[in-house]
N, C-alpha and C positions, 0 to 999 in steps of 0.2 A: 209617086204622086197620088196614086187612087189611096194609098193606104192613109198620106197626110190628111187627103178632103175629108176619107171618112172620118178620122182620130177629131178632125176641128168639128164637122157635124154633132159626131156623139159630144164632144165636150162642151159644145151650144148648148144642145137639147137637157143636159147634164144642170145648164147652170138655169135656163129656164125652170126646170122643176126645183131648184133648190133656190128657194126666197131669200133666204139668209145663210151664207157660210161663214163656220166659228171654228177653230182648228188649233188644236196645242199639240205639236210635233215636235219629238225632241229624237237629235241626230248624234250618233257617237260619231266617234275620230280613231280610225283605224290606217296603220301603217303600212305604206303595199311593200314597201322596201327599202332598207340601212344603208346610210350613207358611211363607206368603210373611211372613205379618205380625209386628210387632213391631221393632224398633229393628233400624239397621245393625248393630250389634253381636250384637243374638241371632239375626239372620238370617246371620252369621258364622258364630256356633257352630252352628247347626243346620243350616248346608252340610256341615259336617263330619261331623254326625251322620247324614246322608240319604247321605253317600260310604260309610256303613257297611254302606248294604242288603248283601245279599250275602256279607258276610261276616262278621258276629256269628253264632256256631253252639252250639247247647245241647245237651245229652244226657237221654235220657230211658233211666233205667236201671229194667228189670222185671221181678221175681220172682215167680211166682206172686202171691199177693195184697199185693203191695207193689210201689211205685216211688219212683224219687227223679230229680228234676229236675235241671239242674244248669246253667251257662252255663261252657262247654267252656274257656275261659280265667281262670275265675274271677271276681271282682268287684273284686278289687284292684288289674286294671290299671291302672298310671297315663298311660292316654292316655282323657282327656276325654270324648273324641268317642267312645267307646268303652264308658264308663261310663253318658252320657246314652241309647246305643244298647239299653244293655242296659235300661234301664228301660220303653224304650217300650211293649213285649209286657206291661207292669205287673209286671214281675220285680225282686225287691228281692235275694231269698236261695234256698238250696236248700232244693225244696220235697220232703216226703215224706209219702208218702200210701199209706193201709191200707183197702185196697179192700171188706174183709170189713166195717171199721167205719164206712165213707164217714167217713175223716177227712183232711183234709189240713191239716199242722204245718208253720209255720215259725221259724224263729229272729227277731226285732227286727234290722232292720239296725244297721250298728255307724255306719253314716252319717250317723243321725239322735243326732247329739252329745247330747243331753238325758235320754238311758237311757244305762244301762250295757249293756257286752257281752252278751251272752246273757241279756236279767235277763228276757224275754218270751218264749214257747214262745207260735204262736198258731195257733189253729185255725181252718179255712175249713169250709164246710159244701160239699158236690158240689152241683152244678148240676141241679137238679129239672122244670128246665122246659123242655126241650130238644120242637122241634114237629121229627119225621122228614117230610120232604117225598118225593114220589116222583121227582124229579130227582136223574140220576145223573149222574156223568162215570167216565173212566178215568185213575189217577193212577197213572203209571210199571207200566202193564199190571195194576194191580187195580180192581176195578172198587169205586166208591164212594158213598157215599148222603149226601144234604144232607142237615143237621140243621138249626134256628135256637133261637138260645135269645134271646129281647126281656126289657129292663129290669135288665140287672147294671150293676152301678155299682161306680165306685171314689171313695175321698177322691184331691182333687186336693193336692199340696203346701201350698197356700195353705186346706186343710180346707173345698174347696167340693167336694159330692159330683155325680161326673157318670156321666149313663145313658147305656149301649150296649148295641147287638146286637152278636150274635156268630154265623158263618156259618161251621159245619164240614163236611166232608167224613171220615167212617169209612167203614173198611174192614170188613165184618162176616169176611170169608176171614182177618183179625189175629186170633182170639177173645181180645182184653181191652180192657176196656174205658177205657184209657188216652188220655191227649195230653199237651200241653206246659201248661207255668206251671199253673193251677188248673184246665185244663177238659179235664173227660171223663166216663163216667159216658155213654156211648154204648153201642149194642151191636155193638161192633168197634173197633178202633185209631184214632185220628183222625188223617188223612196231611197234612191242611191244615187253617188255620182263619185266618177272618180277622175284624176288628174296630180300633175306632179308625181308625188310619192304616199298621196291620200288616197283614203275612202272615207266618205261619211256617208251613215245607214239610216236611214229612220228605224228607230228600234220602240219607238211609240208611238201613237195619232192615237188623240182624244177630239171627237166630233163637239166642244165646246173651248171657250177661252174667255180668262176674265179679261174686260175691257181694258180694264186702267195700265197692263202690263203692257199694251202698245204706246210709246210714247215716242211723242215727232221730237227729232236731238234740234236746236238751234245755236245757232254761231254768229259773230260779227260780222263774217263775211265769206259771201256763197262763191265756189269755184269749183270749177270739171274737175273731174280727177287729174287731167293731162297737165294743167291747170296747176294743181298742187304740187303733181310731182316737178313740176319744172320749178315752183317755188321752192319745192327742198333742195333740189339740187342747186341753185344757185344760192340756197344758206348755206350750204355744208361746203362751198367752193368758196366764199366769203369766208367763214370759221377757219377753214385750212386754211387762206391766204392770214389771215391774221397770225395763227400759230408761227407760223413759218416767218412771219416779219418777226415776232416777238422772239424768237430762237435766234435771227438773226441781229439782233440789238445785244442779245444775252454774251455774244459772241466776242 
């Protein structure tokens, strides 16, 4: 507890002297570990996607009380192994997030064939439960504080929902409270974090950012994350039911 107060103090005092924060942080995606199981065939495609570590790279763009996430080539590559990579960190689209309001928005992927384009704006709620440990390390000469946050969970494609920890490392000497994909809400930058079968590194911080690359996504219509997923799940149970009657007329 003594070591949280002090870590929020210094990161007040942090953002008092600093007027304006501007921050262009770009995160690689590294593999902690191969998923052996599963058919010759998906242990094909997922050689390919594990030859990715290293080199799938994201940007974390920051304004004063906004940022925007982003996966530095886009999402519409058409190389496979590249698309599956980007998922794994749980990244679908670019995320933007209003620090003053703890929101984090993003657009409905256009991947999920069953929605239309943009027809979902969806909001995340910041990560509340983050336990600061007093284990440190030094990452690229700053000095760093573990965090753990137990029990987030994602819908998996198939709408089974699964629990994970998540193991970050901030920087309190960053004052903001920033990281990649949905997690931060730290008292300092977060330089690593790891979970699932990820790690993503900050392997760059430029103390500047052009403005216009922060952009707020909009949608027809705003919904919680829990929200959405309980909307897919009941399209993809509607879509089976359909297949399965049209199979049975075929019959």
């Amino acid at each position: 507890m003594k070591i949280f107060l002090f870590l929020i103090s210094l990161f007040n005092l942090l953002v008092v002297f600093s007027q304006e924060k501007k921050f262009t942080i770009k995160y690689t995606l590294f593999f902690a570990e191969q998923d052996d199981s599963g058919s010759s065939e998906y242990k094909k495609i997922m050689a390919g996607v594990y030859k990715k570590s290293g080199q799938v790279n994201f940007n974390l763009y920051v304004k004063d009380s906004l940022s925007y996430f982003i996966a530095e080539d886009g999402i519409d590559n058409s190389n496979l192994s590249y698309q599956l990579a980007l998922t794994k960190p749980l990244y679908s689209m670019p995320l933007f997030t209003n620090f003053n309001k703890k929101e984090i928005v993003y657009k409905n992927s256009p991947n999920f064939i069953f929605f239309d384009k943009d027809q979902f704006l969806i909001k995340r709620d910041f990560i509340s439960n983050w336990e600061i440990q007093s284990e440190t390390k030094v990452i690229d000469d700053k000095l760093c504080y573990k965090a753990v946050s137990k029990g987030n969970n994602y819908y998996h494609s198939k709408g089974k929902l699964i629990n994970f920890d998540v193991t970050a490392w901030f920087c309190p000497e960053i004052p903001v409270n920033a990281g990649p994909v949905y997690f931060n809400n730290l008292p300092g930058l977060i330089l690593e974090i790891s979970y699932l079968d990820v790690k993503l590194v900050a392997t760059s911080i430029k103390f500047d950012v052009d403005e216009k690359l922060i952009k707020q996504p909009t949608g027809k219509e705003t919904v919680s994350y829990e929200e959405f997923n309980k909307l897919k799940e009941e399209m993809l149970e509607e879509k089976t039911k359909q297949m399965n009657e049209q199979m049975r007329t075929k019959e």
